[in-house]
C-alpha positions in Angstrom: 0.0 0.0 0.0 1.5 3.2 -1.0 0.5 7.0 0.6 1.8 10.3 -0.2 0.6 13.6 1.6 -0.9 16.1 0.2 -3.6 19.0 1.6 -7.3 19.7 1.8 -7.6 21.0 -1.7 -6.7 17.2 -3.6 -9.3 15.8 -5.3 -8.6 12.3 -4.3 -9.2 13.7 -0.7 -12.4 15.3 -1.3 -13.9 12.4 -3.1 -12.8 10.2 0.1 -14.6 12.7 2.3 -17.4 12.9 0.6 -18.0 9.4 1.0 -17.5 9.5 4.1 -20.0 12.0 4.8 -22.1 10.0 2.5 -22.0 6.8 5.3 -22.5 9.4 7.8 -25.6 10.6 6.8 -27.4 7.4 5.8 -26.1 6.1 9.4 -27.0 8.9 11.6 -29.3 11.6 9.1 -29.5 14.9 9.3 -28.4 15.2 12.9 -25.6 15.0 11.0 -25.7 18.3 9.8 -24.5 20.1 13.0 -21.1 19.3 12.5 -20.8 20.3 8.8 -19.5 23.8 10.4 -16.4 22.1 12.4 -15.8 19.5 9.5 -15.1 22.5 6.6 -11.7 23.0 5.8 -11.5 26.4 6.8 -7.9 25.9 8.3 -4.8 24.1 6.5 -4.8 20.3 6.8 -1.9 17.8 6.2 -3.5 14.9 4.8 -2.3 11.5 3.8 -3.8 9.5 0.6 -3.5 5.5 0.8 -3.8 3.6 -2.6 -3.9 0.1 -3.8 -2.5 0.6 -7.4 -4.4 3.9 -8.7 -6.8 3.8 -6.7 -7.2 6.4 -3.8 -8.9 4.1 -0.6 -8.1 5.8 2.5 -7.4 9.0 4.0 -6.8 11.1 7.0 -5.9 14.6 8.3 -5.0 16.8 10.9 -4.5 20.3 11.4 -3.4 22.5 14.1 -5.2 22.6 17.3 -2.9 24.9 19.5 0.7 25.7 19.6 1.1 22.2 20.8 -1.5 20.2 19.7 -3.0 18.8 16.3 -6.3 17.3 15.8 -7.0 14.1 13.6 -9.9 14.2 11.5 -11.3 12.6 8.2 -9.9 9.0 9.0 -11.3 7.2 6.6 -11.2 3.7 4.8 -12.9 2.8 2.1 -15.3 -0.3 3.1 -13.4 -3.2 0.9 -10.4 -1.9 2.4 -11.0 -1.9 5.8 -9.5 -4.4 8.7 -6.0 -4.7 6.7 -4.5 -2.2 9.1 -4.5 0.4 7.0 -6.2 3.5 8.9 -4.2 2.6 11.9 -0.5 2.6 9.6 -1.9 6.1 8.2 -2.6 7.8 11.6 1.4 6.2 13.0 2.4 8.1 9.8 0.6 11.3 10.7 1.9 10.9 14.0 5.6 11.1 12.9 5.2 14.1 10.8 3.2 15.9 13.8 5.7 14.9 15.8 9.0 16.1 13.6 6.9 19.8 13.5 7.3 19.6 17.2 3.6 18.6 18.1 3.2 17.1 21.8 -0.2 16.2 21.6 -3.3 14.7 19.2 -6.9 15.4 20.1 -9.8 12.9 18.2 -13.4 13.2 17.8 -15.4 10.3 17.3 -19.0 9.2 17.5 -19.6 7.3 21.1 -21.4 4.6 18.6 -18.2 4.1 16.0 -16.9 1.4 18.5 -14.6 0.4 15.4 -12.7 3.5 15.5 -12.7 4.0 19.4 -11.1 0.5 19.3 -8.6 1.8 16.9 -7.5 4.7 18.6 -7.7 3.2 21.8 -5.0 0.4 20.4 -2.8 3.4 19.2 -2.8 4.8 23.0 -5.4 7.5 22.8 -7.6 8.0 26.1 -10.8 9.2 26.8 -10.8 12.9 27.8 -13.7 15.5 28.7 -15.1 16.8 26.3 -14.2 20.2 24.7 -15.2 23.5 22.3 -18.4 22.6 20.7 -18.8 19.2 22.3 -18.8 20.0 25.5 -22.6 18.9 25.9 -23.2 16.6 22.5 -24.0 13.2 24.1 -23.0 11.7 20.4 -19.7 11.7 20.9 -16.6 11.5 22.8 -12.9 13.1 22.9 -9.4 11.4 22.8 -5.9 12.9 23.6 -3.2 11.0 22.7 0.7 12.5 24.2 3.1 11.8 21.8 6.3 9.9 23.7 
């Protein structure tokens, strides 16, 4: 499997993304819609691209969260692809780079339902922590922080 990174604006990354909101929306519906705010790319994001051959079948993204912190977002697999390992080896990958710009920390934001993800994160040594910003009261999710050693 090969990845390159690349930034909010690629194609291949919107397409990903929109499929994954796609999934979202048939899961959960229009609910849905007050996140769409947070989820814009209003602010730069390093994202990584995973393909088999030429095609594009996994992505994931952070973007700065403080001076010390980054926050992961857009982890996604595409289903046919999924439980190969492949969204946890993009995240270690996103990891390194966050941590050669000096980054101490990762924040997550997950649904408290997507138990496949929370398992994921969990296995890459992210914890549960209180909830911040805009979730601070939204029962449909949960945050992780993750200190980078």
């Amino acid at each position: 499997m090969d990845t390159i990174f690349t930034d909010e604006n690629d194609k291949r990354f919107l397409k990903l993304v929109d499929e994954l909101d796609r999934g979202y929306y048939e899961r959960i519906g229009d609910e849905l819609s007050k996140y769409e705010n947070y989820n814009e790319f209003k602010d730069p994001h390093v994202v990584i691209l995973a393909f088999d051959n030429e095609i594009t079948v996994a992505c994931a993204s952070y973007r700065s969260f403080d001076n010390e912190s980054v926050e992961f977002k857009r982890v996604f697999v595409k289903k046919e692809y999924r439980r190969m390992g492949i969204a946890h080896n993009i995240i270690i990958q996103l990891e390194k780079l966050a941590i050669k710009d000096n980054f101490k920390y990762s924040y997550i934001v997950t649904g408290k339902n997507n138990h496949a993800a929370i398992k994921l994160y969990e296995k890459l040594n992210y914890e549960l922590i209180d909830k911040f910003g805009q979730f601070k009261n939204d029962d449909s999710v949960i945050c992780m922080k993750k200190k980078f050693e």
